[in-house]
ZAMARGU-4260 file (C-alpha; in steps of 0.2 Angstrom, whole numbers, plus 5000, padded with zeros to 4 digits):
<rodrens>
0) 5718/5154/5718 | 5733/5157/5706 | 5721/5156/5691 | 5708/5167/5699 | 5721/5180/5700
5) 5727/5177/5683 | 5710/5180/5678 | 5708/5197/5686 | 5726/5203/5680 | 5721/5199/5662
10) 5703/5209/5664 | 5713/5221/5671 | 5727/5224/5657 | 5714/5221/5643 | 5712/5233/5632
15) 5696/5244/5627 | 5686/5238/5615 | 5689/5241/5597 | 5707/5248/5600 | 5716/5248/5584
20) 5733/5245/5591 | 5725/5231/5601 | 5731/5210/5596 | 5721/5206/5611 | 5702/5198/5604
25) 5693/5213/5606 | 5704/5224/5596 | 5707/5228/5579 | 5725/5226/5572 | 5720/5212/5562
30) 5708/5225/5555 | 5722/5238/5553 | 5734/5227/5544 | 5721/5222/5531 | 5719/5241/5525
35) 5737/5242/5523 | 5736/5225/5512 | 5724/5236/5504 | 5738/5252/5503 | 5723/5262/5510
40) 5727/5277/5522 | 5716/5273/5539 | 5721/5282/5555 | 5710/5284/5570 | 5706/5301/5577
45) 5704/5308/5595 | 5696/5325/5591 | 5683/5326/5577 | 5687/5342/5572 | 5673/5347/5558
50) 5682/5362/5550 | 5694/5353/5545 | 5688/5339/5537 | 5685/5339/5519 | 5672/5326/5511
55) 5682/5321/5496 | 5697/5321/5505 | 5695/5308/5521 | 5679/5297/5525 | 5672/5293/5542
60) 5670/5275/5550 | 5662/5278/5567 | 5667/5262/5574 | 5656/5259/5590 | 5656/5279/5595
65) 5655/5284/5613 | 5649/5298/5610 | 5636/5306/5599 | 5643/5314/5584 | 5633/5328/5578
70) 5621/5323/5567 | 5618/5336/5558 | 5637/5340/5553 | 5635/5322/5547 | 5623/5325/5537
75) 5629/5342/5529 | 5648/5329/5526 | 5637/5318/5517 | 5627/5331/5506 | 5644/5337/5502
80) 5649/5321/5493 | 5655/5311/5510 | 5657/5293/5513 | 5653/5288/5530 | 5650/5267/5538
85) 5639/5269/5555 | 5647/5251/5562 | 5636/5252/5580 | 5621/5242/5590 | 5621/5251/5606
90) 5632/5263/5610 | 5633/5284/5603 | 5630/5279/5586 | 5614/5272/5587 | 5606/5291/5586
95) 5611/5291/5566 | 5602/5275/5565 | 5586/5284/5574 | 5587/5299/5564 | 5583/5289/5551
100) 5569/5281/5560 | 5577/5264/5562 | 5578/5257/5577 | 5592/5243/5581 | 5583/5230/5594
105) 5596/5216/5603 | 5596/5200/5590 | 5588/5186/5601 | 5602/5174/5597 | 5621/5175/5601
110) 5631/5172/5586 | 5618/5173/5572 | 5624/5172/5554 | 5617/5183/5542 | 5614/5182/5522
115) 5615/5194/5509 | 5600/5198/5501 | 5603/5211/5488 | 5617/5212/5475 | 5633/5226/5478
120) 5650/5228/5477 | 5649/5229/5494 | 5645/5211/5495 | 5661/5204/5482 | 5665/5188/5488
125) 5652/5188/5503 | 5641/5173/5507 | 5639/5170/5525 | 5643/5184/5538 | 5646/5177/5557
130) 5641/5191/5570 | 5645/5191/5588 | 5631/5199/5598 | 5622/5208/5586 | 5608/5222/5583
135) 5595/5221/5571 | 5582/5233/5563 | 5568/5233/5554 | 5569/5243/5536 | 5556/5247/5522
140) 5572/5247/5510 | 5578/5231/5504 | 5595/5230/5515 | 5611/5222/5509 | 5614/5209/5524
145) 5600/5203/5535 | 5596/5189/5547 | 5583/5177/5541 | 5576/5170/5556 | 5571/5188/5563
150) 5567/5196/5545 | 5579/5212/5551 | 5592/5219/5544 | 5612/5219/5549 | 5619/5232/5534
155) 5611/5244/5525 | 5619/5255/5512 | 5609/5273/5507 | 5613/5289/5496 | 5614/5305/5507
160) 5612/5320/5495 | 5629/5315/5485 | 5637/5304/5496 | 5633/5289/5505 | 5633/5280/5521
165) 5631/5261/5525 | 5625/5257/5542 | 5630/5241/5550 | 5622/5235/5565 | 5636/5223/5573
170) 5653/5234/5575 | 5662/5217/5584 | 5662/5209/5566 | 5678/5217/5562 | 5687/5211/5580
175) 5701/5198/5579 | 5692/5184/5587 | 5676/5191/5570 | 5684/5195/5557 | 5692/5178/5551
180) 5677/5168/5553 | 5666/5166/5538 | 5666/5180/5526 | 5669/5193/5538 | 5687/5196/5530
185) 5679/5202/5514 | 5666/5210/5519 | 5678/5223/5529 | 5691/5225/5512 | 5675/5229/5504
190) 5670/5242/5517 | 5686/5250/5518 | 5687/5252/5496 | 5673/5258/5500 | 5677/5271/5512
195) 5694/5275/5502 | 5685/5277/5484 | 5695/5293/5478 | 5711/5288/5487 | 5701/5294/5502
200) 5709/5294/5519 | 5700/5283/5532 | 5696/5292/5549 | 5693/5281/5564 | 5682/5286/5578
205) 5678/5279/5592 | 5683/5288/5609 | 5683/5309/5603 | 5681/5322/5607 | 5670/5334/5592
210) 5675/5351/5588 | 5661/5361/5579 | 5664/5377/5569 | 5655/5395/5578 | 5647/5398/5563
215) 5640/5382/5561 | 5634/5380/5580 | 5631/5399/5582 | 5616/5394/5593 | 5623/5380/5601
220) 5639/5391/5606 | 5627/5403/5612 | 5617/5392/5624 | 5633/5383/5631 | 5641/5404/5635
225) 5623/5409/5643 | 5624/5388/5653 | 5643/5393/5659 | 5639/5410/5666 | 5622/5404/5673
230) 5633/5389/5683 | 5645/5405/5689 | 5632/5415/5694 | 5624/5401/5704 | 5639/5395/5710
235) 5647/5415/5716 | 5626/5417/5727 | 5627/5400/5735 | 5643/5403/5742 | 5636/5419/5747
240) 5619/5418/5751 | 5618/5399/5751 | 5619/5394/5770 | 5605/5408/5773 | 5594/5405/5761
245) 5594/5382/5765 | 5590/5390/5782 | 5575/5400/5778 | 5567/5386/5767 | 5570/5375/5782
250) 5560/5387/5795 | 5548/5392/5783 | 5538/5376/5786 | 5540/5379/5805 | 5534/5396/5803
255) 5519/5391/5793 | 5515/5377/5807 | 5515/5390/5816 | 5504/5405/5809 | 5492/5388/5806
260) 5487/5385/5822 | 5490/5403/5828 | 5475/5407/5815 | 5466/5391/5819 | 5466/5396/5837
265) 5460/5412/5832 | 5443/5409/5824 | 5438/5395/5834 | 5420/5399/5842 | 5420/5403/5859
270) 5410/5388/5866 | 5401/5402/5879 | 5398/5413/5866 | 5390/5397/5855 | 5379/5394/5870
275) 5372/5410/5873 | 5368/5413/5855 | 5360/5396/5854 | 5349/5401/5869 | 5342/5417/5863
280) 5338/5409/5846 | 5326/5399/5857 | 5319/5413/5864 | 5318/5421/5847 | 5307/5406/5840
285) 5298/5406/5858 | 5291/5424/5857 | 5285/5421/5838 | 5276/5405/5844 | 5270/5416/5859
290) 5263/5429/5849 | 5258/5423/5832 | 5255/5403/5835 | 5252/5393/5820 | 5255/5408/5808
295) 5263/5402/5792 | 5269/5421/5786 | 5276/5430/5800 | 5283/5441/5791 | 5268/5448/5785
300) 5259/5445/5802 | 5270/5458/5807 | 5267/5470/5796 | 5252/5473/5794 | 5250/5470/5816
305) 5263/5476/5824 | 5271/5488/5811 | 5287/5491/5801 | 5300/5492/5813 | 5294/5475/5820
310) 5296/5468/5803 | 5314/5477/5801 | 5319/5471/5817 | 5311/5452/5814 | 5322/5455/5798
315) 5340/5459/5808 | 5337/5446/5821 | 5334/5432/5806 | 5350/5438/5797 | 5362/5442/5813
320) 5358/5425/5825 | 5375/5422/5826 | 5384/5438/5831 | 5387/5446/5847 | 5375/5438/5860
325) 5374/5453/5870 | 5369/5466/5855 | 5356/5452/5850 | 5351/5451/5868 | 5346/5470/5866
330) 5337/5468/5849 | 5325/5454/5856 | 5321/5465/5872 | 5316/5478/5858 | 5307/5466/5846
335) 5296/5456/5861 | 5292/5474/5867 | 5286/5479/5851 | 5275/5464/5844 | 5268/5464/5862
340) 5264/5484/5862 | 5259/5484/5842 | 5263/5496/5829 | 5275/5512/5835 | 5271/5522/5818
345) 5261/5534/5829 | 5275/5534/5843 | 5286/5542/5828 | 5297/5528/5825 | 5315/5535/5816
350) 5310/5532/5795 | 5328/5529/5794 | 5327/5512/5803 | 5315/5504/5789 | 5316/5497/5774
355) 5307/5505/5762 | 5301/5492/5753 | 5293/5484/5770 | 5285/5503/5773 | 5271/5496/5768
</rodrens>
């Protein structure tokens, strides 16, 4: 029990990860001690503040970022003549890594070694390199360090209009428990004469915050003012209208329901109705069997017969079977009188009643 709590205290009061001030395994005072062996100015910074940076003046070691620094500032410190080391597998640095189309994947092995495969003065002194739990990635450039068994790289080192950045795809190498193991010690006095070439001051970040210029991130700026006011706009008609309008979208499907079946109910045939227009149907086909049996034109039966107000009525009775039972009740009392009495064109049937085209 006393050990269990002992345990807890000391994941408790550990402290983050690559924490400069940190003895502690995961931090990185050993780190720290060996740039001022090296009388090279390092500092770690809490607010990246791209206006006042200056590319021949400090250089940029994103150690394991938590955020995303602006890769497009980077680039434009680098075009400039910066210096920048990219130490990351996982974490906000990995999107310079990607915007160079290189991809760090999880090493399949923990504590690989890895070997250097080029010649640099990155590389002085630097045989073996002992990683913890590293990234690889797959490069079309020869790289400067990379794992044999996996045919990837750990460190790759590239020219950025006229400066130049190193990535490096296992950050812990430089933690106390790392950095004394192989040749870890001198492969970090290499990075950080690297990074201090020009008497250079070495700019840690890690946990910042970024401060980019208006005029550099005019559109940006923009988006984030019109974002903010839309979020207050938002926030000043829900508390205003909000309560209402969450209770009209939750009736809104009960008045639908509603005006659904209200209109269902509505055009549903009267079953009476269906019945009575079903008989007269029968009594419609009944009198044209009655009076023209086994004709196969009926309609010209009836014209040339029983005249042109038959075949108009013949016509309307075909067309309107299913409308008001009691209208086409009338109709066939008319129509049966007429094919039983024969034409009416003497009679002086109304013109207006007939198709022209069955005036025939």
């Amino acid at each position: 029990m006393d050990m269990l709590v002992s345990l807890l205290i000391s994941a408790l009061l550990c402290a983050p990860d690559y924490s400069p001030d940190s003895t502690q395994w995961n931090g990185l005072s050993t780190f720290m001690d060996l740039a001022k062996d090296h009388h090279i100015r390092i500092k770690t910074v809490k607010v990246l503040d791209w206006s006042t940076i200056r590319p021949h003046s400090v250089s940029l070691l994103f150690m394991s970022p938590v955020t995303t620094p602006s890769i497009r500032m980077t680039a434009k410190f680098l075009n400039s003549g910066g210096r920048v080391l990219v130490a990351d597998d996982f974490r906000g640095g990995r999107a310079i890594f990607e915007a160079l189309h290189l991809t760090p994947t999880r090493h399949p092995k923990k504590f690989p070694f890895a070997w250097p495969v080029s010649q640099s003065p990155l590389l002085k002194g630097v045989k073996l390199v002992a990683c913890n739990h590293p990234a690889s990635f797959a490069t079309g450039i020869t790289p400067l360090l990379a794992f044999p068994d996996v045919e990837e790289a750990l460190m790759l080192s590239m020219n950025v209009g006229s400066g130049q950045m190193v990535l490096l795809s296992d950050p812990s190498i430089f933690i106390n428990d790392m950095i004394t193991r192989s040749d870890n010690s001198a492969l970090a006095s290499n990075l950080l004469t690297f990074l201090a070439t020009g008497s250079r001051t070495v700019l840690i970040v890690t946990d910042f915050r970024e401060v980019i210029p208006p005029s550099e991130d005019g559109y940006m700026t923009g988006m984030k003012n019109f974002i903010s006011a839309a979020k207050k706009w938002l926030a000043r008609f829900w508390d205003q209208f909000g309560l209402t309008l969450l209770g009209l979208l939750m009736l809104f499907p009960l008045l639908s329901l509603i005006m659904g079946t209200l209109l269902y109910r509505h055009h549903q045939p009267d079953p009476r109705r269906v019945l009575e227009a079903t008989e007269l149907r029968m009594r419609f086909y009944a009198i044209l069997d009655r009076y023209f049996p086994g004709i196969t034109d009926p309609e010209d039966d009836i014209r040339r017969s029983r005249g042109p107000r038959a075949v108009f009525l013949y016509h309307y009775l075909k067309e309107h079977q299913d409308d008001d039972p009691h209208v086409y009740a009338q109709t066939l009392d008319e129509f049966e009188m007429l094919v039983s009495a024969g034409s009416l064109r003497e009679a002086g049937e109304h013109p207006a009643l007939i198709p022209s085209e069955l005036d025939s």
